[in-house]
ZAMARGU-4260 file (C-alpha; in steps of 0.2 Angstrom, whole numbers, plus 5000, padded with zeros to 4 digits):
<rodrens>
0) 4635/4514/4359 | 4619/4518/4352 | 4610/4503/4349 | 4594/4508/4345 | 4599/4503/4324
5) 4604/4486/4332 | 4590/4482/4340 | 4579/4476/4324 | 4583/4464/4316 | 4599/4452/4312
10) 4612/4459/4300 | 4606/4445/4287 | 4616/4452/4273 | 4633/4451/4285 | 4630/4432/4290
15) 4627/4426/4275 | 4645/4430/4269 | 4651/4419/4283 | 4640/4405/4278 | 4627/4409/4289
20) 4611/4412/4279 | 4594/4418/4288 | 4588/4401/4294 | 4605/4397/4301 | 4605/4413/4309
25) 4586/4411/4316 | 4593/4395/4324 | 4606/4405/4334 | 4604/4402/4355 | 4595/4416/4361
30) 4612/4423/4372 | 4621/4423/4357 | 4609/4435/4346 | 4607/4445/4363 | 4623/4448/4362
35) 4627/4451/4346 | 4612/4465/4345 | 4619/4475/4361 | 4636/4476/4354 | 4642/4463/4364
40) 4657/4452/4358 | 4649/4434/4355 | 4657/4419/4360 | 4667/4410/4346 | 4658/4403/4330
45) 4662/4392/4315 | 4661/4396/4300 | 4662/4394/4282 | 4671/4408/4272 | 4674/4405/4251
50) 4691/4409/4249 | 4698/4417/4233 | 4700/4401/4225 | 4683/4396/4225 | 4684/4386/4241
55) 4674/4384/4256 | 4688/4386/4273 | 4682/4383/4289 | 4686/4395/4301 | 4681/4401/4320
60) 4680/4420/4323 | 4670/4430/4335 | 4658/4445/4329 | 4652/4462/4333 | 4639/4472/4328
65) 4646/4490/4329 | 4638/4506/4320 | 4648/4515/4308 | 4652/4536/4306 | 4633/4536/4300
70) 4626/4526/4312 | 4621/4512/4301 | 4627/4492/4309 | 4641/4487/4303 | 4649/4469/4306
75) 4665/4465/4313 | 4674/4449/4312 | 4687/4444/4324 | 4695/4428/4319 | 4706/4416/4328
80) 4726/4417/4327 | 4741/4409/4334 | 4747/4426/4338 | 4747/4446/4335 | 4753/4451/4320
85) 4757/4468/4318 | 4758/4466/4300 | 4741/4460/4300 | 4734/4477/4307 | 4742/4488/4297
90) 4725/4498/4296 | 4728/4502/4316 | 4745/4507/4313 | 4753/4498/4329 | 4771/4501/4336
95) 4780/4487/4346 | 4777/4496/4360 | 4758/4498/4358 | 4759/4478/4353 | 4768/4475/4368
100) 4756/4483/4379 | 4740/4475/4371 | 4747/4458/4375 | 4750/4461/4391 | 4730/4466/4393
105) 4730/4484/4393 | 4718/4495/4383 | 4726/4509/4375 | 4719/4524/4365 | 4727/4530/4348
110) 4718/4539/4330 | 4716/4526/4318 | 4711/4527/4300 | 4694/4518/4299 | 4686/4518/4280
115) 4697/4535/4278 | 4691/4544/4292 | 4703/4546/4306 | 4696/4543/4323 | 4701/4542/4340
120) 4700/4521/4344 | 4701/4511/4360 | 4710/4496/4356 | 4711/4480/4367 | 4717/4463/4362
125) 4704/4447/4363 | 4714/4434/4373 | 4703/4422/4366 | 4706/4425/4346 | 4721/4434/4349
130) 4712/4448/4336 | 4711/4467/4342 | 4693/4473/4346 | 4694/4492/4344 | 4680/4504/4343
135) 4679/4524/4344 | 4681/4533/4361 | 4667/4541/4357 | 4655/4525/4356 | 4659/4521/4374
140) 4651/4537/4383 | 4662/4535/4396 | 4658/4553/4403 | 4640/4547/4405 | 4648/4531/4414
145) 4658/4539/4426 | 4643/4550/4431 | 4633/4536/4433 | 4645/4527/4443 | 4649/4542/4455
150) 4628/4544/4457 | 4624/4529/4462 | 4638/4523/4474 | 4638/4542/4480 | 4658/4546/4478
155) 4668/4557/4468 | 4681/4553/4457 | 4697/4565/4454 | 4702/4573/4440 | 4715/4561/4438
160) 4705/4545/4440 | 4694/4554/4427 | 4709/4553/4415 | 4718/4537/4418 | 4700/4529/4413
165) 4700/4539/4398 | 4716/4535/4392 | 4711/4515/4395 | 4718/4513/4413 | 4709/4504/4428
170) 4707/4512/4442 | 4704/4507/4460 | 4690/4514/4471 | 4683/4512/4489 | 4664/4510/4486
175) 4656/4506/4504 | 4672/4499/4513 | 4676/4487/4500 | 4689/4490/4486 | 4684/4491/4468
180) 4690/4494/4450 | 4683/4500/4435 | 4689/4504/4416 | 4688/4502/4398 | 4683/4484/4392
185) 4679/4482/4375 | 4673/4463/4378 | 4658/4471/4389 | 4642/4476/4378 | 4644/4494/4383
190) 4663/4495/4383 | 4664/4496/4402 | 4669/4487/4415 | 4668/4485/4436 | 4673/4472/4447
195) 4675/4470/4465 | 4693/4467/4472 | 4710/4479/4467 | 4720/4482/4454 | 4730/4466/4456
200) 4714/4457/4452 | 4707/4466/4438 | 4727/4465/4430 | 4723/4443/4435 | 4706/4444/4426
205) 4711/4455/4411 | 4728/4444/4410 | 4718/4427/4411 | 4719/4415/4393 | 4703/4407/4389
210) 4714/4391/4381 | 4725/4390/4397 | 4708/4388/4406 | 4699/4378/4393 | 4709/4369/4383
215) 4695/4361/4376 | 4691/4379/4368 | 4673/4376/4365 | 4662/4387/4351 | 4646/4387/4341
220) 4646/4372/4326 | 4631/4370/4316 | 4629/4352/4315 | 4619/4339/4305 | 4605/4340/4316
225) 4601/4359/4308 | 4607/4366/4326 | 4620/4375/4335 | 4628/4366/4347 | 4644/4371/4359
230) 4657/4358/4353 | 4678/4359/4351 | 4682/4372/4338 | 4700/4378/4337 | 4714/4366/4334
235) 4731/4369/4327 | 4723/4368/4307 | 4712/4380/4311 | 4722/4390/4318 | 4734/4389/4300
240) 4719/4392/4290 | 4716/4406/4300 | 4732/4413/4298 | 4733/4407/4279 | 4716/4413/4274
245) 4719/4432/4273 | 4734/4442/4265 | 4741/4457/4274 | 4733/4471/4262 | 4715/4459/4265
250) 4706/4458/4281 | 4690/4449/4290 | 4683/4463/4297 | 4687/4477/4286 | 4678/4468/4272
255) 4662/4462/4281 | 4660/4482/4284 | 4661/4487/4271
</rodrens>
């Protein structure tokens, strides 16, 4: 992804419409506006959202800072829910199939209908929120990536490693004697990912729930201090607001885009 739009400033205009006005947003931890400005997917948040009935609803999402088709930032908002709802995503068109396989961990590639343009999408579920990150193929430069990769640990990767990582497969590799694995993951700032061990360990790492491992499930509140601090975020209410807040036809992320 190109950042060099991102790299300015905060999107003010974006946060404020989650409750998050420029001096809240100033007060951010460092690691958390460095990774919203790369592209990266921050950690959760709590925010404060006015629903359609005039009231404030509390509700912890994740964000994005993605550019659109004309290269300007554009906000994404991934917020927490009890489960995937393909009703919920009706603007990605999933099958049962394709649901089935996000769950599982795996990345898959379809066209998508983004703001009337239809675009080629990778598509990854957030184990976390249990929202789908999705961003065009084109974005991840993975062509670049893989010559990179090749480059540096002096090897050459077949035609058909070349396409299972374009279609959103892992795919092992012996770098130096030792096993490795690299692919598509939308989680990491530039939408790519390598690790050290086989494919059995990147399915373990891709397959690994955040609440399982944390069931404290700690995100960013903005206390009474005037500060963010890392505290207790998701419950089961907020997990039912989160579910409550938004109508099939109305969603987080497609509105904060626009």
């Amino acid at each position: 992804m190109d950042n060099r739009n991102l790299s300015e400033t905060l999107p003010y205009g974006k946060l404020a419409m989650l409750g998050i006005d420029k001096e809240k947003a100033d007060l951010l931890p460092q690691e958390v506006k460095e990774k919203l400005l790369s592209g990266e997917v921050t950690p959760l948040m709590q925010v404060s959202i006015r629903a359609q009935n005039g009231n404030a609803v509390t509700l912890p999402l994740k964000l994005q800072l993605v550019t659109d088709r004309q290269g300007n930032p554009a906000l994404m908002a991934y917020p927490v829910r009890a489960i995937l709802e393909t009703e919920r995503n009706k603007a990605l068109g999933l099958t049962e199939q394709e649901a089935e396989r996000l769950k599982k961990g795996e990345v898959i590639q379809k066209a998508v209908d983004v703001d009337g343009e239809k675009t080629r999408q990778y598509l990854q579920l957030d184990p976390e929120t249990r929202s789908v990150i999705h961003r065009r193929v084109t974005e991840i430069r993975l062509e670049q990536k893989l010559k990179d990769m090749e480059k540096v640990n002096d090897i050459e990767l077949g035609t058909q490693q070349k396409q299972q990582v374009r279609d959103g497969k892992p795919v092992e590799l012996n770098v130096g004697g030792e096993k490795v694995s690299v692919g598509v993951d939308l989680r990491e700032p530039q939408g790519f990912k390598i690790i050290k061990g086989d494919l059995k360990e990147w399915e373990r790492q891709q397959k690994l729930r955040y609440d399982e491992l944390h069931p404290e499930y700690l995100g960013l509140v903005q206390t009474d201090s005037n500060r963010w601090e890392y505290r207790k975020v998701v419950d089961r209410q907020s997990q039912e607001r989160a579910m409550k807040l938004h109508s099939p036809k109305e969603n987080v992320s497609q509105s904060l885009k626009r």
